[in-house]
C-alpha positions, 0 to 999 in steps of 0.5 A, a space after each residue: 454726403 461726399 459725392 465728389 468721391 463719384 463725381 467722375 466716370 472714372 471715379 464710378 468704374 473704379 469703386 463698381 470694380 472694387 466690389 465686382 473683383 471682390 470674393 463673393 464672401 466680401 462683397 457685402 464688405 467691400 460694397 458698404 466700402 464704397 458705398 460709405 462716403 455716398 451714403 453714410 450709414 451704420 450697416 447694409 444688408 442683402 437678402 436673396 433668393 438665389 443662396 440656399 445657405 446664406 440668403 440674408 447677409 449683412 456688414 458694417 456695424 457689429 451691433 446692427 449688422 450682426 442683429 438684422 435678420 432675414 424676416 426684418 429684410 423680407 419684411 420690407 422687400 415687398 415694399 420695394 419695387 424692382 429698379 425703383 429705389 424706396 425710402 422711409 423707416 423700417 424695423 432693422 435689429 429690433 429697431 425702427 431706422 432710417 433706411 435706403 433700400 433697392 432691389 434688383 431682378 437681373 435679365 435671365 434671373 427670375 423674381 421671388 414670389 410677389 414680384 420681389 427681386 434681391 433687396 439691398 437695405 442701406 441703414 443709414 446712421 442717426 435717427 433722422 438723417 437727411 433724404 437721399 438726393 435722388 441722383 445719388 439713390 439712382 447710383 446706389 440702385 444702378 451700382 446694385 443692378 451691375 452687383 446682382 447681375 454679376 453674382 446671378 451670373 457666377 452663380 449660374 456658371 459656378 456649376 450647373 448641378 449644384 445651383 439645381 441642388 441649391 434652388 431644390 435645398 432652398 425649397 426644402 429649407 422653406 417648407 422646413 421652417 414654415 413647418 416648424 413654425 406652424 409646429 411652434 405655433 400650434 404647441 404654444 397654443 395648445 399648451 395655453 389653452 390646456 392651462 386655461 381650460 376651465 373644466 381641468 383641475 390644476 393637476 390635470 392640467 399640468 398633466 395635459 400640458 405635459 404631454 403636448 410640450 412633450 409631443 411638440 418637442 419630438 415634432 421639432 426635433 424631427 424638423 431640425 434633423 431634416 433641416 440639418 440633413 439639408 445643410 450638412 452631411 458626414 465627411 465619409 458620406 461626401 467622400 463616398 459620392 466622389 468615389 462614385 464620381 471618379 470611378 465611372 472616368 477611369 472605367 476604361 483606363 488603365 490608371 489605377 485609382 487610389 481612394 483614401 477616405 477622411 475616416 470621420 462621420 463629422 458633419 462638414 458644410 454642404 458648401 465646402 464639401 461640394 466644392 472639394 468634390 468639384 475641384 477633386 474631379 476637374 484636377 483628376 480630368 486635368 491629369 488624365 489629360 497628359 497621356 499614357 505616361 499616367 499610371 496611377 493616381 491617388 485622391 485623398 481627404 483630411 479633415 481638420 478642425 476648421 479645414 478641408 484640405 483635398 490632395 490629388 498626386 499622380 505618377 505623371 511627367 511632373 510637368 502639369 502646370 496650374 495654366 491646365 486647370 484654368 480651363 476647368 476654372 478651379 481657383 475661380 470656383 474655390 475663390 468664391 467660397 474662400 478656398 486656396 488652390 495649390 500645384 507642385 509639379 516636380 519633373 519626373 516624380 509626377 504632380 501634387 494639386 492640394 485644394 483647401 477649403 474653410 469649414 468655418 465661417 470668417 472670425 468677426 474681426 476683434 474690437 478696433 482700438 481707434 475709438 475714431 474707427 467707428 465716424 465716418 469721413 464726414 464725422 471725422 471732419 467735423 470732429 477735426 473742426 470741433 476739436 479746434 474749438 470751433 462753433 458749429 456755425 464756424 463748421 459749417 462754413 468751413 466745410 459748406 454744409 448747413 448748420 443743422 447738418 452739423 448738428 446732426 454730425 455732432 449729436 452722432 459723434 458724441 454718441 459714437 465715442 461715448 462722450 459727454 460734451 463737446 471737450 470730451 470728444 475733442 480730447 479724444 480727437 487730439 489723443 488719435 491725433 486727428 488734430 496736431 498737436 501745436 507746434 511749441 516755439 523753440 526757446 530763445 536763444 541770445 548770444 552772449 559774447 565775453 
């Protein structure tokens, strides 16, 4: 662990910033960024209550980030006391881990059921890695308070009635499950039992098992209708509540409203098709607020394959700068959901405000081609060492740390970088360059005079 990386208060404040000034989208990203020369480790995961959509999100290693799931992370979030951080082993992608795990209940924000607050699970590399030092689990734990605290608090201020719909949809989507797990539940069994009845013959049996997988089918698929209703809905039904919206501020106004739907029945994220809402309206309140020199103004949607892109224009002056619509904080909100806010105002023609919005989630980024990508900074150390043929005792005194430690360090890069033996993974070391190659003596040279 590399604690110098946050040895001064400087060096703190300078990493807590990288990850509060970070999209709420990367903030699991950059934290597992920060947190990686503290605490190494293969991947960190979060689970919360706050997000109807996204409770359980994760980053890091693709083959274990990727595979952690929200009932892994409940699992152990009753384990963890609020401000307290807890270690030990725990199942994470199907696998028993090491992990470091703090949870947080910020002032003002309630705690789930059971006293649990959001949890954050840090799973660290190797299978038995060295304790956390305290010192460094009460960083890692404070570092997560200032986290929570802040997103509890963009997500109170983003907009009071969607954070109402959202706590209600993660209700719902609650009850959704439980249901259709129970359902699950209950058709397994009542199918095995028919099967086994003594008293039916086979094809008697198979006749009764047909008719309950049958029933159960209908009864699951009514379940993920409604847990579809509650995460989706049609594009020309969205805009539709936009209409209702803007009718009602230009009721008394003598500007005349244009509404041009997306003409589609696809099914757009909730997430996205709220937040073009949100900003359609404050750019219509940001407009309307020029004067009487506005006549007309014209909302249109269009839907693309991964996009929702939202155009509001008007007759106006044309001198509508981006600094108006701070005060309705557009770009912060379209920020947190990885949207794009653009102002093109042209004197005397009027003002254009486009808001994009993805429909998709990030493309996991491709394969690194740097076999070294996947060591972290220690690893990459010893293997630097390892690579000019030195001993793990030699190692460790280089780098001041003890020699299991480097054995430790050593049995991860070998597994990391599929090699073999210690000359394998220092072959590769010298082809990345993380070793220079030795410099050849330039040839002699003798004078030869005649």
């Amino acid at each position: 662990m590399q604690t110098e990386a946050w040895s001064t208060p400087q060096d703190a404040l300078d990493r807590t910033l990288q990850v509060l000034g970070a999209p709420l989208s990367e903030t699991m990203a950059r934290l597992s960024e920060v947190l990686a020369p503290l605490v190494p480790h293969a991947a960190v995961a979060r689970l919360s209550g706050v997000c109807a959509f996204t409770p359980a999100q994760s980053a890091g290693d693709g083959e274990v980030a990727g595979r952690i799931s929200a009932a892994e992370l409940g699992g152990l979030a009753g384990q963890v006391p609020i401000g307290r951080p807890w270690q030990g082993g725990a199942r994470m992608a199907g696998v028993l881990r090491p992990v470091l795990a703090v949870s947080s209940a910020p002032e003002g924000v309630e705690a789930a059921p059971g006293g649990t607050g959001t949890l954050l699970v840090v799973v660290r590399d190797g299978a038995s890695p060295e304790p956390v030092p305290d010192d460094v689990a009460r960083i890692v734990q404070r570092l997560w308070d200032l986290v929570t605290a802040h997103t509890a608090r963009r997500t109170a201020e983003a907009d009071p009635g969607q954070a109402a719909s959202t706590r209600a949809a993660a209700g719902a989507r609650a009850r959704v499950i439980a249901e259709l797990t129970d359902a699950h539940s209950s058709a397994l069994t009542s199918v095995l039992g028919t099967l086994r009845a003594r008293a039916l013959d086979d094809a008697t049996a198979r006749r009764a098992a047909a008719d309950l997988a049958v029933a159960a089918l209908a009864r699951l698929r009514a379940g993920a209708d409604l847990d579809r209703e509650l995460t989706e809905e049609p594009a020309d039904a969205a805009f539709a509540r936009l209409a209702d919206e803007l009718r009602p501020l230009l009721r008394h106004s003598p500007v005349e409203l244009d509404l041009r739907g997306p003409g589609s029945r696809r099914s757009l994220p909730v997430t996205p098709a709220h937040g073009a809402r949100t900003a359609v309206r404050a750019a219509v309140l940001a407009m309307l607020e020029q004067g009487d020199a506005l006549r007309r103004l014209h909302v249109s949607w269009q839907v693309g394959d991964d996009e929702l892109r939202a155009v509001v224009r008007d007759d106006g002056p044309g001198l509508l700068a981006a600094e108006a619509l701070a005060g309705h904080r557009i770009a912060e909100r379209l920020a947190a959901v990885d949207g794009r806010l653009l102002v093109d105002a042209l004197p005397g023609w009027g003002t254009t405000v486009t808001v994009t919005l993805p429909l998709r989630a990030p493309d996991v980024p491709a394969a690194r081609q740097d076999p070294l990508d996947a060591l972290h900074p220690r690893e990459r150390e010893v293997l630097g060492e390892l690579a000019l043929g030195r001993r793990n005792r030699e190692i460790a005194r280089t780098l001041h740390i003890s020699e299991s430690t480097v054995k430790f360090h050593v049995a991860n890069i070998l597994a990391k970088l599929g090699a073999g033996s210690r000359g394998e993974a220092a072959a590769l070391a010298h082809r990345a360059g993380l070793v220079p190659a030795p410099a050849v003596p330039a040839p002699a040279v003798r004078a030869v005079t005649g």
